[in-house]
VODREN-534442 format. One record per residue (C-alpha): residue in one letter; x, y, z. Coordinates in steps of 0.001 Angstrom, whole numbers, plus 524288, in hexadecimal, padded with zeros to 5 digits. Example, Ala and Ser with C-alpha at 12.3 -4.5 7.8 and 13.67 -1.06 7.14 Angstrom:
2
a8300C7EE6C81E78s835667FBDC81BE4
// end
This chain:
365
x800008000080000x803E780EEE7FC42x7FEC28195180496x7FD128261D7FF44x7FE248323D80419x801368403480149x80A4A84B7480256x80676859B77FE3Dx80BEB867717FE94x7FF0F86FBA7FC40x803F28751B7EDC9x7FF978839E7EB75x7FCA1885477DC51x7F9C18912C7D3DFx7EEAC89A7E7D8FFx7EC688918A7E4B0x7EE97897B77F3FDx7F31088D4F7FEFDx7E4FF88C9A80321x7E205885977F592x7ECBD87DE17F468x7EB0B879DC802E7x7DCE9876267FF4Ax7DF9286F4B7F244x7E999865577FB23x7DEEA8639780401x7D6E685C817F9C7x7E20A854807F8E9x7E2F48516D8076Dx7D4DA84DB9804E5x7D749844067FA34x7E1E983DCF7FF15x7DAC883A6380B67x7CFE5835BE80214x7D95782D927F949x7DE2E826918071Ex7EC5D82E3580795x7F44782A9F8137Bx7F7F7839818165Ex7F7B8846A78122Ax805F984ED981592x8077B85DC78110Ex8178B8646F80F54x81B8886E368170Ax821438791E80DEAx823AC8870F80C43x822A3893638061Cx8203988B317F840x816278923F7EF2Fx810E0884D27EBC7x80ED087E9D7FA05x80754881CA803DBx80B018767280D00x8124287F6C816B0x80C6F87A9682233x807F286DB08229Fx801BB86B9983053x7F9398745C82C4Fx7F38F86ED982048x7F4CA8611C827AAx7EAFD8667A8312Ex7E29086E5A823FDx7E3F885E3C81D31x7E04E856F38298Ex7D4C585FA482DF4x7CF4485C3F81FE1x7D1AA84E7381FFBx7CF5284266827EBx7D8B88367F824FAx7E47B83A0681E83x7F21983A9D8240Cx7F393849D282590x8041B84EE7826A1x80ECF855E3822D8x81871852428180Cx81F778576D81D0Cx82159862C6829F8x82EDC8699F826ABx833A38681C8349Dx83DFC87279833B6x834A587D8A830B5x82D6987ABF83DE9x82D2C87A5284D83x82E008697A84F36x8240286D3185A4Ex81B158761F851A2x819CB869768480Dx81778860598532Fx80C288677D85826x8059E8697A849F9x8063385AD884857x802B1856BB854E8x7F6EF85FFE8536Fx7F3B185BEA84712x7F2FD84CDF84ACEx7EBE385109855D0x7E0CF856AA84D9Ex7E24F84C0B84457x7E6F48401C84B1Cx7EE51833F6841D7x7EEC083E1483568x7FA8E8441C83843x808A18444E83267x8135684D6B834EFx81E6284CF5828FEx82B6C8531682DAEx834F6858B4823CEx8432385FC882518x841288690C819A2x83E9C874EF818E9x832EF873BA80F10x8368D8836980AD0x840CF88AEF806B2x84D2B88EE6811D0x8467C89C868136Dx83887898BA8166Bx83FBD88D6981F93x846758978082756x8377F89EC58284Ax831C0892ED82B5Ex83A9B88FEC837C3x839F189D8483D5Bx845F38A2D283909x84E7F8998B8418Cx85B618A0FF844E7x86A4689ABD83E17x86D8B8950A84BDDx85F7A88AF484B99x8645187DF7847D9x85E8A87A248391Ax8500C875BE83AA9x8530C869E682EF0x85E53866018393Fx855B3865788456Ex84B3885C6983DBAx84CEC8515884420x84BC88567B84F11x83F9E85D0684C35x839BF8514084797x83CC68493D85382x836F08569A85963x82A368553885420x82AB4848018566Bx82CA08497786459x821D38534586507x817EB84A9985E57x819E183F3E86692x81546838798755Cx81F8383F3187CA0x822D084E3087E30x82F33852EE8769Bx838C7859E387F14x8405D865DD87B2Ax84E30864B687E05x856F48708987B0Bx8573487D0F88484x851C988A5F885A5x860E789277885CFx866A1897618905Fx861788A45188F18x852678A04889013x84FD18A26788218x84B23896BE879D9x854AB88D8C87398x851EC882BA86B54x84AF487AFD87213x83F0187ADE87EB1x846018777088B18x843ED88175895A2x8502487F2089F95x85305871A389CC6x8438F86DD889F12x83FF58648E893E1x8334286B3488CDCx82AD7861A9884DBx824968638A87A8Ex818A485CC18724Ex810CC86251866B4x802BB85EC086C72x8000D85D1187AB4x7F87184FC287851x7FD818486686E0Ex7F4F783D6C86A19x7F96783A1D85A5Bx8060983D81854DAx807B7842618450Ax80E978385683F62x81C6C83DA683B84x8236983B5D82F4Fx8311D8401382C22x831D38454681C2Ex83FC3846D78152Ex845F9842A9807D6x853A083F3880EB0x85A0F834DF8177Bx8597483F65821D2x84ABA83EC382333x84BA883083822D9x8569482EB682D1Dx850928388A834E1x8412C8326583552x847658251E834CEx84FD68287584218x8421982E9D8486Cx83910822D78447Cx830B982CF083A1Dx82ADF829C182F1Dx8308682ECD82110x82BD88348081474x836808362180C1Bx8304B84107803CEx8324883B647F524x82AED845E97EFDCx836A484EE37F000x83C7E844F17E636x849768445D7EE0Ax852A08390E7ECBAx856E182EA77F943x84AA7829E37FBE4x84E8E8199E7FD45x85A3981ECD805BBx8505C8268780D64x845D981CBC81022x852288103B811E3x856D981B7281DFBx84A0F81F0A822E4x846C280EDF823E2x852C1808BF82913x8565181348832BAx8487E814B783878x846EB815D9846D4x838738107384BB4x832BA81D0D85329x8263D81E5885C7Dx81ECF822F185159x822F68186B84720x8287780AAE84842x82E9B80961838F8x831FA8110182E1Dx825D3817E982845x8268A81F8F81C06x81F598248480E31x8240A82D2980219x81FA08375F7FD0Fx81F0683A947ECEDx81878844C37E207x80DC2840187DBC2x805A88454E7CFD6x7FA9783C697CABCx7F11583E787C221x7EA308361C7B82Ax7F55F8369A7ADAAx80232839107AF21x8030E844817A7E1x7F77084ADC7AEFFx8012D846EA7BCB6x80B8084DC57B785x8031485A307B32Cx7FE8685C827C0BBx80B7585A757C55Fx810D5863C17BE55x80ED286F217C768x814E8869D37D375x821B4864FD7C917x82478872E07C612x823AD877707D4B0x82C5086F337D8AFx8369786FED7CCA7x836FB87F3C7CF7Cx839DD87CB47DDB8x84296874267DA80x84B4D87B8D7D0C1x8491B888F37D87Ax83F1F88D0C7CE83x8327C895EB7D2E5x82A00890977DDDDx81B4E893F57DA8Bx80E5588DE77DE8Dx80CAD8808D7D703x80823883E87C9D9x7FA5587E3A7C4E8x7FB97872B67BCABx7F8B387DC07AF87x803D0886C97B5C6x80DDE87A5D7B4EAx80A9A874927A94Ex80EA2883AD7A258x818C1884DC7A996x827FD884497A2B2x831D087EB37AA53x83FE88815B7AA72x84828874237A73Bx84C97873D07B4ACx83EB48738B7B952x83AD1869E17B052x8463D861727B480x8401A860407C319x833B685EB27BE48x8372E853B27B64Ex83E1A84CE57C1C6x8338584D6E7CB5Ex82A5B848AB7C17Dx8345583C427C1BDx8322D83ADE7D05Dx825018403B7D395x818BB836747D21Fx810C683C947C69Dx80897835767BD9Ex7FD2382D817BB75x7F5A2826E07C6FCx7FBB18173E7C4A7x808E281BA97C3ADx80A75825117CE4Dx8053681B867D7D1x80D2C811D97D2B8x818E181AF47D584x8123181C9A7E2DFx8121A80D987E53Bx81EE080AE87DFDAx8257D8158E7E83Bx81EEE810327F4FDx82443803017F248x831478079C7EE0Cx833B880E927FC3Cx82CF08049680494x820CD8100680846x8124480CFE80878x8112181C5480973x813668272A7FD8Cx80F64833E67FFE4x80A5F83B747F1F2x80C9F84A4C7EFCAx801F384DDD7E5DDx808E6857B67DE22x7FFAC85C817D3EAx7FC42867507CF76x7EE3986ED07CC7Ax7E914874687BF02x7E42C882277BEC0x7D6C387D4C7BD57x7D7668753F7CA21x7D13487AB77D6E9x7DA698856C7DCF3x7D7D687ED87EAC4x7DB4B86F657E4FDx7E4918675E7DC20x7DD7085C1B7D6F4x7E852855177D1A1x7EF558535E7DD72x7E1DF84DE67E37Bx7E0C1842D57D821x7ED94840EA7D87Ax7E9DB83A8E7E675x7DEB0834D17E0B5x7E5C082DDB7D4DAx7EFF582AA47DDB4x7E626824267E880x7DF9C81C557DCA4x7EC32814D37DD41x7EE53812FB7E8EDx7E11E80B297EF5Fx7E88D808927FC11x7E4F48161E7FF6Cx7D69981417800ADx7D9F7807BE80934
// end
């Protein structure tokens, strides 16, 4: 058996505001808890004129308000950018409103650009220690803060009385925990395309998502580390893992590559430093020249992304699962919308679901 499930970043197209594009990937919520999709994660990114997935416990609480079964999370939190005790609290009270539904994703990377990094973590002085160093820390952090016992902060107020790193108060331990009655923990997964990610979840008994979609390279070597060096935790006895992968389907290939379009030329201008925009409409892309070095990345993620006809994509689907031992893939509908489509909804990415479910009748088990 495959289990589906799927991994968006709330696209903002031509003419639409973030309300609209935030409402046109609630439909999709909606269908892929109809279709019988494991879970529904949103990105955490920044100051992009195409995404509006900067803050996803908020739109986890927007999805999971409107929705009843699905798997409801974050694909992933960019711990760096944040507090480890302000992310603890969101999830704890977002599995507290919706108990069993909730996953928190935790990534190193930025998801921005250095300068709207340095915004995002409140203009840390030169002295601060690197928030992509302290990560694993953080995440055991969070960890701690999520779990049956009370974490306990360890480093000293100075000797001056003003506020060092950390929350003792004259050598008195001071605990800590992000909801005063934990009943249900968020289920934590650890995201990353390198053997860092995988040592590091493998050494704290996590489960990994080696995110595929980015179409990096070392993903055996990641999966072999993450497998033979993992440590059973509290929270989960053996390795546990899924992929994740771009997907365009529609009912011919060429249609799947026409709707795919859009998304190929955002990222092929990110890529090659070109002009970031919001994603163009399906009509915009297809007019649109490209310069050869554009073209060039375009052509190469159409080698590695998933686009084409219903059969053959989940074939691909299938075929990948098998080929890295997972019973998991997560899907990142990429499509794009035609002019003449709703300015609140992108029907192609909800039949892509629906073409792709067709194949897959485990789902409705």
């Amino acid at each position: 058996m495959t289990h589906l499930s799927v991994l968006d970043l709330i696209p903002v197209r031509t003419a639409q505001s973030s309300g609209d594009a935030i409402a046109a990937s609630l439909a999709l919520v909606r269908a892929a808890e109809r279709l019988g999709f494991t879970r529904y994660w949103v990105a955490e990114h920044h100051n992009m004129p195409a995404v509006a997935s900067t803050s996803p416990s908020t739109l986890i609480a927007h999805f999971a308000a409107q929705t009843s079964r699905i798997r409801l999370g974050s694909g992933g939190v960019m711990l760096p950018n944040h507090a480890p005790l302000s992310i603890a609290e969101q999830f704890a009270l977002l599995e507290a409103m919706h108990p069993g539904r909730i996953d928190l994703g935790l990534g190193r990377a930025p998801g921005s650009d250095p300068v709207t990094a340095y915004m995002l973590r409140g203009q840390r002085t030169t002295t601060d220690a690197d928030p992509a160093e302290t990560f694993p820390t953080d995440v055991e952090t969070v960890a701690a803060l999520l779990g049956s016992d009370r974490a306990t902060a360890t480093e000293p107020f100075g000797d001056d009385d003003q506020p060092g790193v950390g929350l003792n108060i004259r050598a008195r331990a001071y605990e800590l925990k992000a909801t005063p009655k934990i009943v249900t923990a968020p289920e934590m997964w650890l995201l990353g395309s390198s053997n860092f990610s995988a040592t590091l979840a493998a050494s704290l008994g996590l489960p990994f998502v080696f995110a595929n979609h980015f179409g990096q390279p070392g993903i055996d070597q990641a999966l072999e580390i993450y497998r033979a060096n993992f440590q059973p935790s509290e929270a989960l006895a053996a390795p546990k893992t899924f992929l994740t992968t771009n997907i365009s389907v529609a009912e011919t290939a060429e249609e799947a590559e026409l709707v795919a379009l859009p998304q190929l030329i955002t990222m092929a201008r990110l890529r090659t430093g070109g002009a970031l925009t919001t994603q163009l409409t399906v009509d915009q892309a297809r007019a649109t020249e490209l310069t050869p070095v554009e073209e060039q990345s375009v052509q190469e993620q159409l080698r590695h992304w998933m686009i084409g006809a219903p059969d053959d994509v989940a074939a691909r689907i299938r075929a990948m699962a098998a080929q890295y031992g997972v019973d998991e893939v997560m899907v990142s509908p990429i499509a794009g919308a035609y002019a003449s489509d709703p300015i609140d909804a992108t029907p192609a990415r909800v039949t892509a679901l629906e073409l792709l479910a067709g194949r897959f009748p485990e789902l409705a088990a």
